[in-house]
Wavefront OBJ file of the C-alpha trace (Angstrom):
o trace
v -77.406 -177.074 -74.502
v -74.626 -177.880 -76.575
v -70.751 -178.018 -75.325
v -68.390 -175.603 -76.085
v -65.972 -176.197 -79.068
v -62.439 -178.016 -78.722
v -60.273 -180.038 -80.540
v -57.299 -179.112 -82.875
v -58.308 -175.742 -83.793
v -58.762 -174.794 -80.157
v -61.191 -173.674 -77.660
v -63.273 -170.770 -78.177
v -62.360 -169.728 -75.368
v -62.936 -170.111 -72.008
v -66.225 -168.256 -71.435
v -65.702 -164.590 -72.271
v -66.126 -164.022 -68.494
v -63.413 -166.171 -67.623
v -60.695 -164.667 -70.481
v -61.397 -161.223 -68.790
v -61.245 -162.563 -65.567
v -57.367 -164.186 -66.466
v -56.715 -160.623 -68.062
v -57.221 -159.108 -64.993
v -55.319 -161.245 -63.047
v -52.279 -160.671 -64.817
v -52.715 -156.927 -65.129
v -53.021 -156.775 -61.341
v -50.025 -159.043 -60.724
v -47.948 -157.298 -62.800
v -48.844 -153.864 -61.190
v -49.064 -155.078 -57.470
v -46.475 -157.373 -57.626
v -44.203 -154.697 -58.410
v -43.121 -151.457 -56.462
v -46.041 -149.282 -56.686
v -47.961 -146.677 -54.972
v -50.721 -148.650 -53.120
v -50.192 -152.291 -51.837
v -46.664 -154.419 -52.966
v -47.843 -157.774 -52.726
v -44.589 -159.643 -54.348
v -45.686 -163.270 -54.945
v -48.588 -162.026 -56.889
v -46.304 -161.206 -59.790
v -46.554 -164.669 -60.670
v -50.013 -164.343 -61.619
v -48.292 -162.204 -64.733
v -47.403 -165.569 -66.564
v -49.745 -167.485 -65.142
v -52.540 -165.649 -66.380
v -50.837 -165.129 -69.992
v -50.577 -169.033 -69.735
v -54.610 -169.571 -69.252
v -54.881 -166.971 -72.132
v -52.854 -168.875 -74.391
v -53.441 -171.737 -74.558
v -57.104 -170.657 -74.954
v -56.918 -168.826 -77.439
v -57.744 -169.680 -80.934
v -54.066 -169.602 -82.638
v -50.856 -167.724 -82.159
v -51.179 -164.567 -83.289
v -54.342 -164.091 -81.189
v -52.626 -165.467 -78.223
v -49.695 -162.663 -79.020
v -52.239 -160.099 -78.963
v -53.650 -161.168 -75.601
v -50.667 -161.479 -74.146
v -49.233 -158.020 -74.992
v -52.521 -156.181 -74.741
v -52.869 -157.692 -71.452
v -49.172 -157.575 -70.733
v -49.423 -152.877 -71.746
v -52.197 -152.853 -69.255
v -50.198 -154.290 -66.423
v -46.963 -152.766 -67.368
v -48.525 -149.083 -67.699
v -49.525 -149.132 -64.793
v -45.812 -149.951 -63.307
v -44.264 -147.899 -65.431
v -46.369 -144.739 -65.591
v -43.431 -142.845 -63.951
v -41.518 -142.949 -67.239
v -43.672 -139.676 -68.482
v -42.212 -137.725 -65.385
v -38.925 -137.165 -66.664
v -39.989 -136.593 -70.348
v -42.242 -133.938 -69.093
v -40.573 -132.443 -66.526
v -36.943 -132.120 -67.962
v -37.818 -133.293 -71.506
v -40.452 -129.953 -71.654
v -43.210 -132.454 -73.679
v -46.615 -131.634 -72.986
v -48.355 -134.287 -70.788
v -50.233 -135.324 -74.097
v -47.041 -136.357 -76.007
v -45.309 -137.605 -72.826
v -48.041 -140.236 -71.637
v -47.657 -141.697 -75.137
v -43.554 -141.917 -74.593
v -43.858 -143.982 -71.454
v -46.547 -145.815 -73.364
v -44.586 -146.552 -76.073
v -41.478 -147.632 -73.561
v -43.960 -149.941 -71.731
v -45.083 -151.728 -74.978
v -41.579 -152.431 -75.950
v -40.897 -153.827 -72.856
v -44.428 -156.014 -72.631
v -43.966 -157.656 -75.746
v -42.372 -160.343 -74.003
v -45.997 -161.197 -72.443
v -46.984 -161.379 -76.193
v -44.581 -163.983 -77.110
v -44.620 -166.141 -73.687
v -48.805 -165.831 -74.739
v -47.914 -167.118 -78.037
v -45.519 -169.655 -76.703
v -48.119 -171.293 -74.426
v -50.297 -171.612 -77.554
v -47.507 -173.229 -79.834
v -46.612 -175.709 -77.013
v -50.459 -176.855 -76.073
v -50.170 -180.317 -77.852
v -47.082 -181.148 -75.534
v -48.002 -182.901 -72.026
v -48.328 -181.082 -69.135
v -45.317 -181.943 -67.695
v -43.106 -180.770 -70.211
v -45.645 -177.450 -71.107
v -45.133 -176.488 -67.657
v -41.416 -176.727 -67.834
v -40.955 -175.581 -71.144
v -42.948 -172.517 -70.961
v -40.161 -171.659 -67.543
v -37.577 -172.094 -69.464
v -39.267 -169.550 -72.420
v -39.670 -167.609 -69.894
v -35.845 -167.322 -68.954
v -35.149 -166.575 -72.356
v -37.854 -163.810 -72.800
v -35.885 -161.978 -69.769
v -32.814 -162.831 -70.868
v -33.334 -161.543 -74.635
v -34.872 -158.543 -73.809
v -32.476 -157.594 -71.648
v -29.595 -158.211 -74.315
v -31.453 -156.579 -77.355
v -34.612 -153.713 -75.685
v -31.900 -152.667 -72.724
v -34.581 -151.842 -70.502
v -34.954 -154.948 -68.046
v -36.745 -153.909 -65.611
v -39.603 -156.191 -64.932
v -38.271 -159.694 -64.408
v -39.687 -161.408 -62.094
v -36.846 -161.332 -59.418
v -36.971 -157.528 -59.360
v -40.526 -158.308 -57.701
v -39.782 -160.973 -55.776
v -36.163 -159.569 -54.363
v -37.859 -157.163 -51.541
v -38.658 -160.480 -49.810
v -34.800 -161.912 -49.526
v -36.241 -165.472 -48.883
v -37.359 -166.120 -52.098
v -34.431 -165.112 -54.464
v -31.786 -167.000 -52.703
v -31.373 -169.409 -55.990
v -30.147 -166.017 -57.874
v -26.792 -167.119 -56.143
v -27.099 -170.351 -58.629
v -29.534 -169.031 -61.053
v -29.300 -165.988 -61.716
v -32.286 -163.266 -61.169
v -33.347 -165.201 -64.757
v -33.028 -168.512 -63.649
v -35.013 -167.314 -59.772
v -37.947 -166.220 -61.727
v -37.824 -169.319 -64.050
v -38.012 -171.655 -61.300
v -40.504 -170.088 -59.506
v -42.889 -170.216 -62.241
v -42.331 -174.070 -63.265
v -44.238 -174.518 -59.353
v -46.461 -172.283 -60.409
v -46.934 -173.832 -63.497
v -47.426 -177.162 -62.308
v -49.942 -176.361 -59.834
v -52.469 -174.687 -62.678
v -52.139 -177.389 -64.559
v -53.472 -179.467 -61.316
v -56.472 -177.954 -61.558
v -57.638 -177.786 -65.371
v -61.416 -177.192 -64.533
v -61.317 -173.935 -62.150
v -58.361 -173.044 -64.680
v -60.227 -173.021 -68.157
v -57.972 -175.466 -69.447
v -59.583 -178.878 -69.337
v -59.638 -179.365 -73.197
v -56.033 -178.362 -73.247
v -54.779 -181.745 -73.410
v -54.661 -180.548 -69.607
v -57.211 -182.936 -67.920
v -58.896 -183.641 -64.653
v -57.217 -182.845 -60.991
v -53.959 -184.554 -60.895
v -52.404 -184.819 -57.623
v -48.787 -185.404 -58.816
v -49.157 -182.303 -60.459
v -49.795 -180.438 -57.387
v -47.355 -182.685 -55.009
v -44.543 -181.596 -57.925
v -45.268 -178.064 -57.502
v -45.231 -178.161 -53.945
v -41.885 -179.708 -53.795
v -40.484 -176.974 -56.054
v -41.823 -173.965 -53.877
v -40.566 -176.189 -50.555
v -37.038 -176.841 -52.142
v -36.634 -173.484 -53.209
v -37.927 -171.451 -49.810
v -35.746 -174.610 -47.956
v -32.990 -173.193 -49.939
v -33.551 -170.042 -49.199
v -33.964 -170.149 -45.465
v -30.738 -172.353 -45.260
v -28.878 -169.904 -47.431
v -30.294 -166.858 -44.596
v -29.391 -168.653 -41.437
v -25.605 -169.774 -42.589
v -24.925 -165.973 -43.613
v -26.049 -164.549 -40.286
v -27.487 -160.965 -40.595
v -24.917 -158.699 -39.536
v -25.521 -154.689 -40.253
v -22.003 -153.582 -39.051
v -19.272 -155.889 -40.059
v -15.804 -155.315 -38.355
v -12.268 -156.379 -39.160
v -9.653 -155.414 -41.886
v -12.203 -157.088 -44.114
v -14.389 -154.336 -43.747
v -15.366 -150.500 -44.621
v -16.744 -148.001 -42.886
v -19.122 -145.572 -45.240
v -20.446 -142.152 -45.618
v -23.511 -141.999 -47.785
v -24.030 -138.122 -48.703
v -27.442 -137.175 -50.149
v -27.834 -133.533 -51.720
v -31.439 -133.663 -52.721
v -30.296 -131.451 -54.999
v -33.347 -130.796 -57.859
v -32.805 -132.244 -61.165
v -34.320 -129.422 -62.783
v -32.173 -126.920 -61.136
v -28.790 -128.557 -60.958
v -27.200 -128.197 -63.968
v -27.869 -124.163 -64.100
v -24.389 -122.196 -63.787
v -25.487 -120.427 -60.539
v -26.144 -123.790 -59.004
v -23.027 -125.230 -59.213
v -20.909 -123.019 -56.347
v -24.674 -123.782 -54.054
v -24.350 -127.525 -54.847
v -20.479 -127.819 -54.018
v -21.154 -126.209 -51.052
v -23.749 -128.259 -49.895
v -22.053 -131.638 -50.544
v -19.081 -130.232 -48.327
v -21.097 -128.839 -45.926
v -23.061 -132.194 -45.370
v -20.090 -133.896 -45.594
v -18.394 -132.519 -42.795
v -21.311 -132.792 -40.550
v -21.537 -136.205 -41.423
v -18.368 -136.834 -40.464
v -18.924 -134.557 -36.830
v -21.440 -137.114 -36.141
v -19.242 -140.069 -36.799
v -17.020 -138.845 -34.461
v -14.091 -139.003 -36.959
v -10.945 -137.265 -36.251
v -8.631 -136.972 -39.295
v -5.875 -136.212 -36.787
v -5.990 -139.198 -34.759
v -3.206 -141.810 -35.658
v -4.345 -145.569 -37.164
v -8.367 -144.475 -37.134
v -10.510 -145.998 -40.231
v -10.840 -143.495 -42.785
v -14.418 -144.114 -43.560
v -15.241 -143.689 -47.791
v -17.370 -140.825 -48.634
v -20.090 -141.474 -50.858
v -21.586 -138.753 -53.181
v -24.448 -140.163 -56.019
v -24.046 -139.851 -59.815
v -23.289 -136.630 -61.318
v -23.232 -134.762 -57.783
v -20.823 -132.334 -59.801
v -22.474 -130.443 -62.093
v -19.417 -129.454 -63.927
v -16.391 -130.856 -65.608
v -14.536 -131.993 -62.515
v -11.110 -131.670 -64.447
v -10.960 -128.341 -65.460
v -13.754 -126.121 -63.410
v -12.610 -123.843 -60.826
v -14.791 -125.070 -57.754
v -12.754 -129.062 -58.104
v -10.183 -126.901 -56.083
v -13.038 -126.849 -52.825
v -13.858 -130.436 -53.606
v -9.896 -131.072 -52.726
v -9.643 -128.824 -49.949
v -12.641 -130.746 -48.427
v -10.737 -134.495 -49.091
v -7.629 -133.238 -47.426
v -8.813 -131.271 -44.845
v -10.565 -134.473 -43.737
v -8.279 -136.829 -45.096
v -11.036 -139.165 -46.443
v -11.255 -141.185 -49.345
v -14.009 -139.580 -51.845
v -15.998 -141.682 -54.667
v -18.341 -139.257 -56.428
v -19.908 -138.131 -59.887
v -19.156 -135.990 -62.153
v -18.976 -135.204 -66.084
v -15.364 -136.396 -67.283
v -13.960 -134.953 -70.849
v -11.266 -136.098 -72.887
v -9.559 -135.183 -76.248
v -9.889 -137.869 -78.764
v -6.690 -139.352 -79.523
v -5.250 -138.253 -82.722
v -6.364 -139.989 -86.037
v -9.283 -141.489 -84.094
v -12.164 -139.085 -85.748
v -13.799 -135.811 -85.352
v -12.280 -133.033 -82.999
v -15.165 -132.471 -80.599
v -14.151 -133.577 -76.807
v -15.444 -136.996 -75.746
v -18.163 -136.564 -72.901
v -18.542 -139.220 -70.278
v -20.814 -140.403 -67.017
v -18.120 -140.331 -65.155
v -16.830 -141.536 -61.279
v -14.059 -140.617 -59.513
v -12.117 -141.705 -56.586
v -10.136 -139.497 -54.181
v -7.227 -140.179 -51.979
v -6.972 -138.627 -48.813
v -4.238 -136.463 -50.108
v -6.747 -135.688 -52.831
v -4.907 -137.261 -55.261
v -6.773 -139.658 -58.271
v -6.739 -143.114 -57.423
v -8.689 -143.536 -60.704
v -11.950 -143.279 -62.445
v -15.247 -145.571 -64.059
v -17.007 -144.198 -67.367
v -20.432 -145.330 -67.616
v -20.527 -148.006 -70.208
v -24.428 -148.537 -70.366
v -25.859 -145.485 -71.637
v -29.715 -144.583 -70.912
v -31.071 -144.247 -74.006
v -32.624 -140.394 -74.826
v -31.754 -139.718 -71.134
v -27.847 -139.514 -71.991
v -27.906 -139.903 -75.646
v -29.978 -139.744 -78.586
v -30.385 -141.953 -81.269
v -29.133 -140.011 -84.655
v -32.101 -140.775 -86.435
v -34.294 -139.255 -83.088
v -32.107 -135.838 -82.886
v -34.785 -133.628 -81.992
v -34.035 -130.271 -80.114
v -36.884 -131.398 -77.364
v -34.718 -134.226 -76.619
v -31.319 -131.585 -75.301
v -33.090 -130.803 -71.774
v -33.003 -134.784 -71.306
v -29.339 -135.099 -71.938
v -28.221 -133.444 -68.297
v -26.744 -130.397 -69.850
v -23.630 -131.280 -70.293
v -24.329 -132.756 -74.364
v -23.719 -136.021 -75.726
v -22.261 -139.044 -73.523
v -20.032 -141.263 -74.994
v -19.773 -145.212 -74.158
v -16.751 -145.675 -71.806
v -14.345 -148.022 -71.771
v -12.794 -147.631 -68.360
v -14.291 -149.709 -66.396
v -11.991 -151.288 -63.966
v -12.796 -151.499 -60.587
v -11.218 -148.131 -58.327
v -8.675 -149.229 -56.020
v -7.822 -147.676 -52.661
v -6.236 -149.687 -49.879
v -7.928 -152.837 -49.928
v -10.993 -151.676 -51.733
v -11.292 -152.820 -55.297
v -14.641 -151.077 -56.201
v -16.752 -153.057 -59.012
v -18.720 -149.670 -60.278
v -22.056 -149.230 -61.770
v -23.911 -146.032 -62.344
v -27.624 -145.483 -62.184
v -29.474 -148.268 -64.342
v -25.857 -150.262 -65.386
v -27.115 -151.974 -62.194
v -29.969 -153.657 -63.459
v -27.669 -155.457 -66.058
v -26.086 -158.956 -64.713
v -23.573 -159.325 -66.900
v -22.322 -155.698 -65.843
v -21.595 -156.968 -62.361
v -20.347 -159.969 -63.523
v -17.663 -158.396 -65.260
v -16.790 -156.082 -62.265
v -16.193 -159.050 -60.404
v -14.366 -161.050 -63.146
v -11.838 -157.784 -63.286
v -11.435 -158.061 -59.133
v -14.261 -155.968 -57.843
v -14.671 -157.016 -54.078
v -17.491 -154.810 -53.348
v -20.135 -153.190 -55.676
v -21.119 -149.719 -55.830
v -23.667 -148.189 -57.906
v -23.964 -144.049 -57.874
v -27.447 -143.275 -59.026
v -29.057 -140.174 -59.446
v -33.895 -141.241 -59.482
v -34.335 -137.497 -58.893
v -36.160 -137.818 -61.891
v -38.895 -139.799 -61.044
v -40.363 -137.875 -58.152
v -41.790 -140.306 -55.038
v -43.184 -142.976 -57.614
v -42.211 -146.069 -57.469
v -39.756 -146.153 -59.640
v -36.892 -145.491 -56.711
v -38.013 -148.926 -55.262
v -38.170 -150.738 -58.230
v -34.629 -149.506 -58.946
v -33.698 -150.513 -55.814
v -34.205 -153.911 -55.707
v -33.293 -154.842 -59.111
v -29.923 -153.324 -58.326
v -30.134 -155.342 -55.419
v -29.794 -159.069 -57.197
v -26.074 -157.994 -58.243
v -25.106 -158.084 -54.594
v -26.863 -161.748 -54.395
v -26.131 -163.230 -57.527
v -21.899 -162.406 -57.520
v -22.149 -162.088 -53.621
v -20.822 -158.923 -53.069
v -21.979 -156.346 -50.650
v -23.436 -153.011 -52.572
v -22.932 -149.769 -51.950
v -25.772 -147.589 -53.495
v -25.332 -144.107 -52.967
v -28.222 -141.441 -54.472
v -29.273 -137.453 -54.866
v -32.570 -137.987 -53.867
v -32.680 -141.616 -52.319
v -32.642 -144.207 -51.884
v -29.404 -145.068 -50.944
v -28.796 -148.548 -49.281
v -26.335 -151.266 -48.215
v -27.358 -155.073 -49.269
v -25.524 -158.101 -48.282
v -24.658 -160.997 -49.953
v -27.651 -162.416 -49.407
v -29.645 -159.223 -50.663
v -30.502 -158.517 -47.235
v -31.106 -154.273 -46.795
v -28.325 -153.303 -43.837
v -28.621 -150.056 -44.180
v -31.468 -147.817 -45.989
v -31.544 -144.122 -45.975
v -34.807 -142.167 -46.924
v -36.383 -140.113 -49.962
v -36.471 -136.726 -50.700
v -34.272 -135.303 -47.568
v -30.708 -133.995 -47.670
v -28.244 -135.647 -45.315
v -25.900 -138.752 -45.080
v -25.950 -142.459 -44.238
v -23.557 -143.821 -42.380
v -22.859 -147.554 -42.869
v -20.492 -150.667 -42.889
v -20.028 -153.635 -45.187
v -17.988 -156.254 -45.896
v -15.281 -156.670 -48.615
v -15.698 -160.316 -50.247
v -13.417 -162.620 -52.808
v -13.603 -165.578 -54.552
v -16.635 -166.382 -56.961
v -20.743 -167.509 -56.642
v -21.609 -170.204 -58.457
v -23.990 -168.295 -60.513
v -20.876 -166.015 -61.378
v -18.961 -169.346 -62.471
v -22.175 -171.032 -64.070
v -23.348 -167.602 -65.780
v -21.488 -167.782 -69.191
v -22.784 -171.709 -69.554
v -27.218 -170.961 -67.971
v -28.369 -169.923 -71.404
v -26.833 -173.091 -73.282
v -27.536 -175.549 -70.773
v -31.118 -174.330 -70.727
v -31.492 -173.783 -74.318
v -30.560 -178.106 -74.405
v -33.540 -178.694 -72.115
v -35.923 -176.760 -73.958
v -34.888 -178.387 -77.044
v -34.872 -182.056 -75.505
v -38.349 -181.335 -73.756
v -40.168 -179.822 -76.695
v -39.144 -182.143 -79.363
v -37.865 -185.097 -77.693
v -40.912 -187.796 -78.338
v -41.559 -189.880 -75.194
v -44.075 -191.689 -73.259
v -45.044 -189.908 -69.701
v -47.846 -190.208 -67.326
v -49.976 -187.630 -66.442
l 1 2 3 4 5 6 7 8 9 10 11 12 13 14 15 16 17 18 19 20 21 22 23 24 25 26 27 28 29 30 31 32 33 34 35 36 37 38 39 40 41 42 43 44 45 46 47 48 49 50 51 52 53 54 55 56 57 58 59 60 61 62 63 64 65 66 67 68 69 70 71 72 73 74 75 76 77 78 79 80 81 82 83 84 85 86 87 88 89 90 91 92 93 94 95 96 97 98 99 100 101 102 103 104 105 106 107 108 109 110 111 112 113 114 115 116 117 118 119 120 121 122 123 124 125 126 127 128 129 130 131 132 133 134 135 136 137 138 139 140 141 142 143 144 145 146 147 148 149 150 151 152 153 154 155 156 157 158 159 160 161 162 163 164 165 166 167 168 169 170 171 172 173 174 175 176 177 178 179 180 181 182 183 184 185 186 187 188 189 190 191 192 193 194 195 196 197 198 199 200 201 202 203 204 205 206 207 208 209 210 211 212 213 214 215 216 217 218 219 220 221 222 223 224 225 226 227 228 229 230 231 232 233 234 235 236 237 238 239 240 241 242 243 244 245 246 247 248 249 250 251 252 253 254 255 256 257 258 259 260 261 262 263 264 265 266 267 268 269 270 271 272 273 274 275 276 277 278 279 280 281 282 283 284 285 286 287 288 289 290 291 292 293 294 295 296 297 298 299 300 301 302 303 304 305 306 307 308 309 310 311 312 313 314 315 316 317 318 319 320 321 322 323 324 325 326 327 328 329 330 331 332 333 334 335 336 337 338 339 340 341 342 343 344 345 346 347 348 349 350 351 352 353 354 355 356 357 358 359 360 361 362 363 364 365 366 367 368 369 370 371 372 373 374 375 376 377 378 379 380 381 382 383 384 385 386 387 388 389 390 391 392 393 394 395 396 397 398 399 400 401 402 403 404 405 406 407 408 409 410 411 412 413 414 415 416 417 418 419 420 421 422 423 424 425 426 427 428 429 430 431 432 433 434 435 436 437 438 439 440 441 442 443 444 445 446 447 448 449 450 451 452 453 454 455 456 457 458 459 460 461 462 463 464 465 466 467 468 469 470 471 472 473 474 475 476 477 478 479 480 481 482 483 484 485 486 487 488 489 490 491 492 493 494 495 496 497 498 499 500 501 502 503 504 505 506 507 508 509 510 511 512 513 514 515 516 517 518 519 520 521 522 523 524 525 526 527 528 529 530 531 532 533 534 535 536 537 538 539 540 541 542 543
């Protein structure tokens, strides 16, 4: 019986057995790593890469391994994503057999990263092991990183997996969510190529067990959990933070129904409500707006809680009885509209995604316009400017990029702001912080996704801004879930889906600047140097 084929042109595989077995392994890490409706398992998102790894550098060239890696890649991130129909056929009105293709279509954008980090491992096989392994991290990191910059949908690196267990994203204070996942797949790296025969990839230029290998890898994961657990213990856990240094909060969830909300009967019902649970919130805080020198605790209502133009609708006049009847401060959502300056083009009004903050005296103490636009969700592309496409866009038309965006000040709050998905961006909260921010707060509105998964995975992607600039974040929601993280991405305070009501909550107003936040402008260069240097940098190495 003759050996399999291997050499320069490649293997032919491992045995078909074992390519589908590697297939699967990567379509189940990338599904149950992830959020998702039956077990969240988060370490197994590594087997994601690892797997597209094994298929790679098996496969017989590049473009094969790029078609493994993304066919594999769809599989896995289908099954993550398969929440993305939801809103295009519940708001969107698309039958279910044009809106499974949609979130198909999303999903394959986004997986084409597995394609090239499949193609990658293929390109780099003739390299030694030592420098594959760290080479094909660093690819990695720049896979997340593009897409992120140039698809604007970044929402399965491998942090977002890995943040719901705090211990192993500490480095995102150095690293960045990027640089987190990158590390922890150079261990992971290192220990498949320590075992090249139960792997596949013995004729790999990847042969026999090697220890040092394996002793490498292990002294990665320990560093890195070390880390970790050092970084948890000197930033003790501490759900209610007192001092000046400090804010009390008042989450307020209307569970209001996306489909519903923007109808013109709705809008006196959904006032009403937000007061309503407002003040009852409030009852049960025992606050007093009467009493002399008590905190003033900040009332929190999610993204677009106000179906209507806050500036010019009748009902903003309840909305400011409420504020100084209680004598609160008030951060909520609404649609803003402005006139565009004269000479700047066109006379229609200039729609925005837009926050405000309230002074007790219900004066403005300023406002954020969403900068980060969801694509079809707030805006459509001219070129896709299809009538099916106006339920998506909230019914209030066309957003328009903002340009406000510095953070809302009130006392000694400096807000950093974010709404909905601006959170899963880094360099968003990086330049809250850069402008002052000394908290974060995101105002989200995942009404649309039903009780998927989705809510989670928002969640704790959203949750690596808090870690990575450490700032405490406020996320406030319609439908849940809205949370309080520490600096160390640590949930204080977690509030539940799908049932009106409030949160109440403290955290902790920080300064100065994470080393990730001082690093972040120089990660991509420095890393883009050592991927040069290791891939074509000639030298001698052991095994």
């Amino acid at each position: 019986m003759s050996a399999p084929a291997s050499g320069a042109d490649g293997l032919r595989g491992p045995a078909p057995l074992a390519a589908a077995l590697w297939a699967l392994a990567a379509v189940l890490g990338l599904w149950l790593g992830f959020p998702n409706d039956f077990l969240s398992a988060p370490p197994l998102a590594l087997l994601w890469p690892l797997a597209l790894t094994a298929l790679g550098l098996s496969a017989p060239g590049a473009r094969a391994a790029f078609r493994r890696g993304w066919l594999t890649s769809l599989a896995g991130g289908t099954a993550a994503l398969y929440w993305l129909s939801l809103p295009v056929h519940d708001v969107g009105g698309l039958p279910w057999a044009l809106a499974v293709p949609c979130a198909v279509f999303i999903a394959a954008l986004v997986t084409l990263q597995g394609g090239f980090f499949c193609a990658a491992a293929r390109l780099g096989r003739g390299l030694p092991p030592w420098r594959l392994a760290f080479a094909l991290a660093l690819c990695w990191y720049f896979l997340e990183y593009g897409f992120a910059l140039v698809v604007g949908f970044p929402w399965l690196p491998l942090a977002g997996a890995l943040a719901p267990w705090p211990l192993l994203v500490q480095t995102a204070d150095t690293l960045g969510a990027c640089g987190t996942g990158a590390l922890w797949l150079w261990g992971g790296l290192l220990a498949l190529f320590a075992f090249p025969r139960p792997a596949g990839l013995e004729a790999q230029n990847i042969q026999g067990f090697r220890p040092r290998r394996l002793a490498a890898a292990a002294a990665i994961i320990t560093l890195t959990l070390g880390y970790g657990h050092w970084q948890l213990e000197t930033t003790p856990f501490d759900p209610e933070p007192a001092g000046p240094d400090s804010v009390a909060v008042l989450f307020v969830e209307g569970n209001v129904d996306q489909g519903q909300k923007w109808l013109p009967p709705m809008q006196a019902e959904t006032t009403e409500l937000y007061c309503a649970l407002t003040e009852q919130g409030l009852a049960g805080l025992g606050w007093r707006p009467d009493e002399a020198g008590a905190e003033a605790p900040l009332v929190i209502w999610p993204e677009t809680a106000l179906p209507f133009f806050f500036q010019t609708h009748r009902l903003s006049g309840t909305v400011l009885e409420l504020v100084r009847r209680e004598r609160v401060p008030l951060l909520f959502g609404a649609p803003g509209v402005e006139r565009p300056a004269p000479g700047k083009g066109g006379s229609e009004p200039l729609i925005f995604n837009r926050a405000f903050l309230l002074a007790p005296d219900g004066s403005l103490a300023g406002f954020y316009d969403k900068e980060h636009l969801v694509p079809f969700g707030e805006y459509a592309p001219d070129w896709l400017n299809w009538p099916f496409l106006e339920a998506l866009l909230q019914g209030v038309g066309v957003y328009t990029e903002g340009t406000a965006t510095a953070p809302l000040r009130y006392g000694n709050l400096a807000l950093g702001m974010l709404i909905c998905y601006e959170g899963i961006f880094p360099w968003l909260a990086q330049a809250r912080v850069t402008d002052g921010a000394n908290i974060l707060a995101d105002i989200s509105n995942d009404g649309w996704f039903r009780g998927t998964p989705a809510s989670r995975q928002h969640l704790y992607l959203t949750v690596l801004r808090a870690l990575e600039q450490e700032r405490w974040l406020l996320r406030g929601t319609n439908t849940g879930i809205s949370a309080v993280a520490d600096t160390r991405g640590r949930l204080t305070a977690m509030g539940p889906l799908f049932r009106a009501g409030t949160l109440a909550a403290r955290a902790r107003l920080c300064s100065g600047e994470s080393r990730y936040h001082r690093l972040a402008p120089w990660l991509p260069l420095m890393a883009l140097g050592a991927l040069l240097t290791v891939t074509l940098v000639r030298r001698r190495e052991r095994a």
